[in-house]
C-alpha positions as MATLAB code, in Angstrom:
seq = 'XXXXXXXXXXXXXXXXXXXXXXXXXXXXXXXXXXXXXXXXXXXXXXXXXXXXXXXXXXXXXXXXXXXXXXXXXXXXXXXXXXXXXXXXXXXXXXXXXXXXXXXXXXXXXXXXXXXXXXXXXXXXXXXXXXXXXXXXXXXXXXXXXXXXXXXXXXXXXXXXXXXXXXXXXXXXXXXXXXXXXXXXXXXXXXXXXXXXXXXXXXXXXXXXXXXXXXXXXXXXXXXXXXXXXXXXXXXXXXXXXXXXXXXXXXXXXXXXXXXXXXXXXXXXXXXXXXXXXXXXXXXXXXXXXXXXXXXXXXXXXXXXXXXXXXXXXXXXXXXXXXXXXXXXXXXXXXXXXXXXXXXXXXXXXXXXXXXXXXXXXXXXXXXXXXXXXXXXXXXXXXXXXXXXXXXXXXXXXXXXXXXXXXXXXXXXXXXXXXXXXXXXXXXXXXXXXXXXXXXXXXXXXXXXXXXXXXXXXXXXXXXXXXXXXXXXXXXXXXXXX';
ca = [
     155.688  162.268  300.698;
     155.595  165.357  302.804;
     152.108  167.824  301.887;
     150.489  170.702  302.669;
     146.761  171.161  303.941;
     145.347  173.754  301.775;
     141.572  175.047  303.343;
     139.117  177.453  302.481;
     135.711  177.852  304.320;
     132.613  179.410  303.335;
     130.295  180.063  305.866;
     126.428  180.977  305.324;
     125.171  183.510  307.771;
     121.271  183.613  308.789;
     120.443  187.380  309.140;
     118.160  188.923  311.408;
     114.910  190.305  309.875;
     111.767  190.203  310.047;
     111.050  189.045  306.807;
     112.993  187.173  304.068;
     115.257  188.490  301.356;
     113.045  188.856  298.909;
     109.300  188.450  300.461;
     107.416  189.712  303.301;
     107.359  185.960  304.549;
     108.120  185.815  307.859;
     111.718  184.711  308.704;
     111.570  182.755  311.700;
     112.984  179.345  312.753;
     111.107  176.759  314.573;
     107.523  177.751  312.671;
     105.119  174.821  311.733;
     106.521  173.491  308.502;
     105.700  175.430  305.104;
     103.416  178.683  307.736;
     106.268  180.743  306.342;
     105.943  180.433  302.395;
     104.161  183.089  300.415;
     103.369  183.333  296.887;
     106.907  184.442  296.050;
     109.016  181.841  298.229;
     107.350  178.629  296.386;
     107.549  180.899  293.026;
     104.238  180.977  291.879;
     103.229  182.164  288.356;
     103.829  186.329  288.316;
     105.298  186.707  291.851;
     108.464  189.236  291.845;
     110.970  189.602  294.270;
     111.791  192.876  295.846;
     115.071  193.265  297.815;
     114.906  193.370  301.732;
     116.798  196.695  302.579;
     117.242  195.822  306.187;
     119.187  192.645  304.676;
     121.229  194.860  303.054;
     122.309  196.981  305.503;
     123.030  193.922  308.111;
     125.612  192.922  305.169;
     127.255  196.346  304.842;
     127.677  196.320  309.014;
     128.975  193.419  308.460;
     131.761  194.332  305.848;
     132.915  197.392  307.725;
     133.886  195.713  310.476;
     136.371  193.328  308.759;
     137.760  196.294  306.979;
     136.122  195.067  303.368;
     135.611  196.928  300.479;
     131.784  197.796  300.214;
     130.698  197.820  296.384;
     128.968  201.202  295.260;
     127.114  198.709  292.951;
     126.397  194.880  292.664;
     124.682  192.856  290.992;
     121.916  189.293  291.543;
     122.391  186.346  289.924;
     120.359  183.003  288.975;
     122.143  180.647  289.905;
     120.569  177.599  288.062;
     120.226  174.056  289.418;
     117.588  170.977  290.164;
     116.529  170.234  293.170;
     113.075  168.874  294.996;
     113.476  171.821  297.872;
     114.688  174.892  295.625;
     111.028  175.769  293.908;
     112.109  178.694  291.493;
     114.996  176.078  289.743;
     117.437  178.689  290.647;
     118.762  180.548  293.690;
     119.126  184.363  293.885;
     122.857  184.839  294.368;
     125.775  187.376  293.933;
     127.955  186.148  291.441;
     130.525  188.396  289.606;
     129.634  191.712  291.230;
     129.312  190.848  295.393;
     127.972  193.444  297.713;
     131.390  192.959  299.779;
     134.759  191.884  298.900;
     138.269  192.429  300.328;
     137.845  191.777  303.799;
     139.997  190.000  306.631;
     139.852  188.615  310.101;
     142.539  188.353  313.132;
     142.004  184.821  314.846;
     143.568  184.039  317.701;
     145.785  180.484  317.756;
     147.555  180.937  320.774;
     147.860  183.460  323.736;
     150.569  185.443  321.597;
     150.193  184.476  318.587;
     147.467  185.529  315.480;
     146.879  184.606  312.173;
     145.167  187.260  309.640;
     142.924  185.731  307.204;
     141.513  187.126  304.202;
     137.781  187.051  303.313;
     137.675  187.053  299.658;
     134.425  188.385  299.391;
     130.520  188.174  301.359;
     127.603  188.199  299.337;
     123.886  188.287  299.395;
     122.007  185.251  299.272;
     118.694  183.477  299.477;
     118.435  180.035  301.300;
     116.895  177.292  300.040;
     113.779  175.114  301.312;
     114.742  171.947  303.508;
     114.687  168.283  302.800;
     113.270  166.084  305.941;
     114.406  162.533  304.597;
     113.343  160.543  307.687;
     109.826  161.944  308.646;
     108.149  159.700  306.102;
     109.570  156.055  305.615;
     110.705  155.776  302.092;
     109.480  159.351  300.900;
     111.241  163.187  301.341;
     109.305  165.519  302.452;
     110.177  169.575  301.744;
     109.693  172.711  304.331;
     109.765  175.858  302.470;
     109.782  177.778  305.402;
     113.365  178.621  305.113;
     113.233  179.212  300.858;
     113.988  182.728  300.874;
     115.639  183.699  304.076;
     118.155  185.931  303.788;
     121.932  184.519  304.063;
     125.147  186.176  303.667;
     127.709  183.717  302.514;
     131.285  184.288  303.912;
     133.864  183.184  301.672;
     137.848  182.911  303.281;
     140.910  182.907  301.130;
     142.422  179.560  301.338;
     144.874  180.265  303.899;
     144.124  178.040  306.340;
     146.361  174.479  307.592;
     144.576  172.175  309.722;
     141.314  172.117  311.645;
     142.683  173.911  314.624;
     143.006  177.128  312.524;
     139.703  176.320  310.894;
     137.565  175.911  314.073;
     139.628  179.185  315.772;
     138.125  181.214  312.275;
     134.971  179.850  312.543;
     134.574  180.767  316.656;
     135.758  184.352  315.619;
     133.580  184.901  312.796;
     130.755  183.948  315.450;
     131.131  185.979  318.427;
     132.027  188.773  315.766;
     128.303  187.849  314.099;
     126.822  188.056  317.455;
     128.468  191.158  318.772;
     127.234  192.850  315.306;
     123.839  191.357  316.073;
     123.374  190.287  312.424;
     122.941  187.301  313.360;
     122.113  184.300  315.999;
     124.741  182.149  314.791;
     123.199  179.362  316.446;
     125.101  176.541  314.365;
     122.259  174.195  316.112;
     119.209  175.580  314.377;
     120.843  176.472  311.085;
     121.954  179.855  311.589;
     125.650  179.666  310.443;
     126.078  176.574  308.387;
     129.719  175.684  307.321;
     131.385  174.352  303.939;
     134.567  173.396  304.030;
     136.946  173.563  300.440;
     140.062  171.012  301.299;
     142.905  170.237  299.286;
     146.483  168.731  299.715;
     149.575  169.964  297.667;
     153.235  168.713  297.912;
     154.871  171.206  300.366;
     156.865  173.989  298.006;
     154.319  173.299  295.012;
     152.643  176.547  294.013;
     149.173  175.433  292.635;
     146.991  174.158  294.461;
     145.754  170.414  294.538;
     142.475  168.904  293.364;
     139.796  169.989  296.118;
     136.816  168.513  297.588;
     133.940  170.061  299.596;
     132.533  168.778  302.622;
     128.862  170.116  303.225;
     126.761  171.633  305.470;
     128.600  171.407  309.055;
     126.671  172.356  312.048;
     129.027  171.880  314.927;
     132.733  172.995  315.695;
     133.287  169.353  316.390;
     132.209  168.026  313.254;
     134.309  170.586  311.165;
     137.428  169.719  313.136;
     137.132  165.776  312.694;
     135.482  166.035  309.131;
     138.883  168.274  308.610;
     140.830  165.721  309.973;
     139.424  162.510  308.143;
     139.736  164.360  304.836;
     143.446  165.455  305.127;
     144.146  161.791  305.891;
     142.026  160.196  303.204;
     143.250  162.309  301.105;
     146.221  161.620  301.719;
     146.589  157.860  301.591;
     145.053  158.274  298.483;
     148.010  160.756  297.065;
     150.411  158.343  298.927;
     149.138  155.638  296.702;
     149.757  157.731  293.512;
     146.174  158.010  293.263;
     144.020  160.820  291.886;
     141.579  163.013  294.324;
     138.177  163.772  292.516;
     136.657  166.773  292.683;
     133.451  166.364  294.311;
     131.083  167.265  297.478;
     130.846  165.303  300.221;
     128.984  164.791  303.191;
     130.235  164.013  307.038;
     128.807  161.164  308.833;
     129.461  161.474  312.401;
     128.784  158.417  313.905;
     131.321  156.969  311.430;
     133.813  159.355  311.803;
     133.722  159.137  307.732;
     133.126  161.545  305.023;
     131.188  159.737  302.042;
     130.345  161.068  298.446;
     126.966  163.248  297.439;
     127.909  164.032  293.642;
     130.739  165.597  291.517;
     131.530  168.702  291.837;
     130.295  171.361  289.891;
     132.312  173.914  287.948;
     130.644  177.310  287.631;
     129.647  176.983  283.949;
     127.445  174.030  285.280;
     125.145  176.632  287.322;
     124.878  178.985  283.741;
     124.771  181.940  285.870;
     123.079  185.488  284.278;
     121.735  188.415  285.786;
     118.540  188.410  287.160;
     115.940  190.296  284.754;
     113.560  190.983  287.522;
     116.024  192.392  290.036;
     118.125  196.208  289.087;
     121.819  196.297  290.207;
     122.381  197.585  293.636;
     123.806  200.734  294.098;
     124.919  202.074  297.673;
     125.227  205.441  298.638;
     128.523  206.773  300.052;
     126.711  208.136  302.768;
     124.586  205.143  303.652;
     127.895  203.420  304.425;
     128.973  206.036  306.541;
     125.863  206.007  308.663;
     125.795  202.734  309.184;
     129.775  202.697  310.529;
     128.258  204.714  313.101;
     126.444  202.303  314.413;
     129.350  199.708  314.734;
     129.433  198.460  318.499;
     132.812  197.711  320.098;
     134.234  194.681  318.623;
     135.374  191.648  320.367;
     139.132  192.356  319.554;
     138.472  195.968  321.019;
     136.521  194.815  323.456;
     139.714  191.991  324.886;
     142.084  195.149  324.359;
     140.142  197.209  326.685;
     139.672  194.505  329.475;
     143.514  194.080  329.354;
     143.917  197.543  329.695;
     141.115  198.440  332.141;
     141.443  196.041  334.379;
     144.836  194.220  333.953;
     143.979  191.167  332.962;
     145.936  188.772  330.661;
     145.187  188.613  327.374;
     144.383  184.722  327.474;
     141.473  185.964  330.258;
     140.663  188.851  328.280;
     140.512  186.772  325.112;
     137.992  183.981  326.679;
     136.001  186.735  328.326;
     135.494  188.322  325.095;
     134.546  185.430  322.892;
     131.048  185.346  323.813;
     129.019  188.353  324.310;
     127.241  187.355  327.322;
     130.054  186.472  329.565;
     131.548  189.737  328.608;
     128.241  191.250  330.103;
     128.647  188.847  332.699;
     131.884  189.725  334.011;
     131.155  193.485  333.613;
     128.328  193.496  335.551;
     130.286  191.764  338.232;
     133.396  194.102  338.679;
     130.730  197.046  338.867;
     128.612  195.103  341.524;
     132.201  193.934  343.560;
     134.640  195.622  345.587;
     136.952  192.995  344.843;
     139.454  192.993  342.170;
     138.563  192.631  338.254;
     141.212  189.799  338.388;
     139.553  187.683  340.902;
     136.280  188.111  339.110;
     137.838  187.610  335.807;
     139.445  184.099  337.193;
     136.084  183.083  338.809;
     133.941  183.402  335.926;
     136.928  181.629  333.064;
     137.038  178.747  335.982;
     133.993  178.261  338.319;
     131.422  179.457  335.881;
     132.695  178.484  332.927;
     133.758  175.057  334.434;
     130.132  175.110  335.716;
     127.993  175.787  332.048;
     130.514  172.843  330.851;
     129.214  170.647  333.087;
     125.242  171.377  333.105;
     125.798  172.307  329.090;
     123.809  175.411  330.244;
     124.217  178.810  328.628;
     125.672  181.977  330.656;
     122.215  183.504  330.367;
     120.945  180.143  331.756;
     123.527  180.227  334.650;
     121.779  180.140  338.084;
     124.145  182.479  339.644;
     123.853  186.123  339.021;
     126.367  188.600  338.703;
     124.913  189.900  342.041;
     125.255  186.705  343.612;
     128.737  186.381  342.506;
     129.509  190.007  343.301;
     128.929  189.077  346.634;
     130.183  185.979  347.408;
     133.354  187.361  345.825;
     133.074  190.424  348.525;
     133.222  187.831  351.395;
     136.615  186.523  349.941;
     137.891  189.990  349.430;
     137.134  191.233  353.408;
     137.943  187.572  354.194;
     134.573  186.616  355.573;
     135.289  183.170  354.039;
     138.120  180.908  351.885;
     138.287  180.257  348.575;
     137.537  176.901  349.273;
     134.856  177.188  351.038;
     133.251  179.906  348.499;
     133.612  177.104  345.505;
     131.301  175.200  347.666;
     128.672  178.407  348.022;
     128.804  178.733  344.452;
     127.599  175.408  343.869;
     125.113  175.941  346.329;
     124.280  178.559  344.591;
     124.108  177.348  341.165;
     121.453  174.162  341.953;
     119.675  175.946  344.369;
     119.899  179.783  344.073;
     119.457  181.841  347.570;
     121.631  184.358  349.606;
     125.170  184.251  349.534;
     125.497  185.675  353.250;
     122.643  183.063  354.659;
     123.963  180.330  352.783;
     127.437  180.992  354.072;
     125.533  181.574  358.035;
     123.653  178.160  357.922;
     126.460  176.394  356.697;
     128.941  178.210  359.303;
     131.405  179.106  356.365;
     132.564  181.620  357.880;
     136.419  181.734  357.888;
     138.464  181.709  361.497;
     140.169  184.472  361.992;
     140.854  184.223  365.516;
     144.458  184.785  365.923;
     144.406  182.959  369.381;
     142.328  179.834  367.937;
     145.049  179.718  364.694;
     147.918  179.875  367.212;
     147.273  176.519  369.202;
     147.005  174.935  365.746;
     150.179  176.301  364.420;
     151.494  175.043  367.444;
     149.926  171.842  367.389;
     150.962  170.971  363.702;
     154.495  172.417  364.628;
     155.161  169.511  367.716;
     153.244  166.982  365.496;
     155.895  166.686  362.623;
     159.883  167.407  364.070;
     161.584  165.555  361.029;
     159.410  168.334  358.668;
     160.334  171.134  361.043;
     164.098  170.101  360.730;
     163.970  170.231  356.756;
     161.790  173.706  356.618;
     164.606  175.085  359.352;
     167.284  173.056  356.447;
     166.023  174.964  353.764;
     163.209  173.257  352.095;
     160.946  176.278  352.765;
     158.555  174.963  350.580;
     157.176  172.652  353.414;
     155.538  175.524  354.701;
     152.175  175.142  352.028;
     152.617  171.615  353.818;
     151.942  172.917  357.486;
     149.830  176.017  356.445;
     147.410  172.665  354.546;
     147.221  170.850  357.905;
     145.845  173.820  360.071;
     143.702  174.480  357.283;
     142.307  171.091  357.671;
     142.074  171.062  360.880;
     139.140  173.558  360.278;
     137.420  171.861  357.439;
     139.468  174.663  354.962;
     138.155  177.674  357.091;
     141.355  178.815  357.963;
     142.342  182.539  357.242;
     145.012  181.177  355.050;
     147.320  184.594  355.212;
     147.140  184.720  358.343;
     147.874  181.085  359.117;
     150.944  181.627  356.740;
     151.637  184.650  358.817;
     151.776  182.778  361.921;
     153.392  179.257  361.079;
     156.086  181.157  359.839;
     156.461  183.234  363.155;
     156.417  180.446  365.058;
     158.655  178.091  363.001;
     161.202  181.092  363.412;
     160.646  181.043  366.828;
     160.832  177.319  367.204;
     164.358  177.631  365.232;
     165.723  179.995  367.884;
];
């Protein structure tokens, strides 16, 4: 049978206050376990929430930029079920009236080519505490630090086909977090948190097929191969005739395996009503339109602009712009540099980025500086020194830091440019290889990168390679006549 991967993602959001959604509790991660919990958090007899305002406006910057409807009034819900780290019995939710709804987001799949997806709606939320299962052998232990933080849950349209779309949402919805500084989005310490909704239909069926949820994703990785195992489990099992339950699941990725938690509920199992102790929400017009002020430039604007500005591709432009700090980075640069924004652009997508892939730094970790770079880029520009022999100063730079210009003296980087010294090597490599000569002088004028690579290592890549070009071919002309 031929089928169709149906997915749908909803993504919690950690927002940045100071305190959490509902409490003046600190909200901070990495605290000693339960410092952050007051009376209200582990629901005490009498305590009352009352609605973080800063939360709410985080949201609402949030739904203008993804061009969402912003409700003039919504509505908390309970949202009512068991379990050891959720103290109240319920979470504070939007149900049927969410603060945002009617939204979309542009992801990028290839170079040329982008995908719109619809977010269905984004909602106010309060987290729950957190279950340490192997702290204590044989017991669970429960940090309410995080029981009331404030959480915005993103929920997509299901509109997207395999994990590669999934995983180029999720990255967008990121750096677009992080540009709005709503939020870290640090998928390591809990600040965006992924569920993925998957489902496979015959292809040409209109409804949709029987869905499971895989919880609770913390890494790119794990959502693309959790993706992947699911489609083909749940396929074999459709292959087979079978029936796909309706349930949550949970990734395991040292097996590569997704394995059961419980069925899945159906809304009517949370018995959802309004909360008595919190009033609806109503926005002011103006409010919205004071906070769209505010909106920075977006990472879509932000890629449009480099292309523009500085010529750059929109594949350069596009991995520039997907994280806020190398955008920083590389703008810094080209006003430090008097070379051009392309060669900084192509230094920083493949010598730095090639170099925080290696040390699994961060840019702001990065060793070099963008005034360190500026420079050493400014000795390749007046041709103080090659590109090869740059790569090797910015490694120098990167484990040991220093000056670009005394690094380049003590290791006498400095390119040749003597036209005289070049000459007698052009020469040289010329009488050294006849046959080659013949076929450059035949036609095969490619051979030249050939001859131009030998005088170039016959001083250790310091060459002036334009000008070595310049004068092989001279001289092959003249050796012709």
């Amino acid at each position: 049978m031929s089928f169709e991967t149906i997915i749908g993602l909803e993504v919690h959001l950690l927002l940045n206050t100071k305190t959490k959604l509902f409490s003046a509790a600190k909200n901070s991660i990495g605290e000693a376990p339960n410092s952050q919990a007051n009376a209200i958090d582990l629901a005490l007899p009498g305590a009352l929430p009352t609605l973080n305002a800063k939360a709410v406006m985080l949201a609402i910057k949030f739904g203008l930029s993804i061009n969402a409807e912003i409700s003039l009034e919504s509505t908390f819900t309970r949202k009512n079920y068991f379990y050891p780290d959720l103290p109240k019995g319920y979470q504070i939710t939007q149900h049927e009236l969410p603060l945002i709804k009617n939204g979309y987001l542009d992801i990028a799949l290839t170079e040329n080519r982008t995908k719109r997806i619809r977010i269905t709606r984004a909602h106010l939320e309060e987290d729950a505490g957190k279950s340490i299962h192997e702290k204590f052998p044989g017991q669970t232990a429960i940090d309410f630090n995080r029981a009331g933080t404030p959480l915005i849950e993103v929920v997509s349209a299901p509109e997207l086909h395999n994990a590669k779309e999934a995983v180029a949402y999720l990255k967008t919805l990121q750096t677009l977090a992080q540009y709005l500084e709503i939020s870290s989005a640090n998928l390591a310490m809990g600040g965006f948190r992924v569920d993925v909704n998957i489902s496979l239909r015959k292809k040409g069926a209109a409804a949709l097929g029987t869905r499971t949820e895989v919880k609770n994703l913390n890494s790119f990785r794990f959502v693309e191969h959790a993706i992947n195992y699911e489609i083909k489990r749940q396929k074999a099992i459709l292959e087979k005739r079978g029936s796909i339950i309706q349930e949550t699941l949970f990734y395991d990725p040292e097996k590569n395996e997704t394995h059961s938690l419980r069925i899945k509920e159906a809304d009517k199992d949370y018995r959802y009503f309004p909360d008595p102790d919190l009033l609806p929400l109503k926005i002011q017009p103006d409010l919205i339109a004071a906070i769209a002020k505010t909106l920075p430039e977006l990472p879509w604007q932000k890629s449009a602009r480099f292309e523009k500005t500085h010529q750059l591709n929109k594949l350069a432009a596009q991995i520039l712009t997907a994280d806020l700090d190398l955008a920083a980075y590389f703008e810094s640069t080209v006003a430090l540099t008097n070379a051009p924004a392309k060669l900084v652009a192509n230094w920083l997508v493949g010598e730095l980025l090639g170099e925080l892939h290696r040390t699994a730094l961060s840019v702001k970790q990065c060793q070099v500086t963008p005034t360190q770079l500026a420079q050493l880029l400014n000795r390749i520009h007046d041709h103080s020194i090659s590109q090869k022999k740059a790569k090797e100063v910015f490694l120098l730079l990167a484990k040991h830091g220093g000056d670009v210009d005394e690094i380049i003296n003590h290791h006498n980087f400095m390119q040749v440019t003597d036209k005289q010294q070049l000459t007698k090597l052009a020469e040289s490599v010329i009488l050294g290889y006849p046959e080659l000569v013949a076929k450059y002088h035949a036609g095969k004028n490619n051979l030249l990168a050939f001859f131009v690579g030998k005088v170039l290592a016959a001083t250790d890549g310091k060459a002036d390679p334009i000008l070595t070009n310049q004068i092989l071919q001279q001289k092959l002309k003249q050796h012709a006549e």
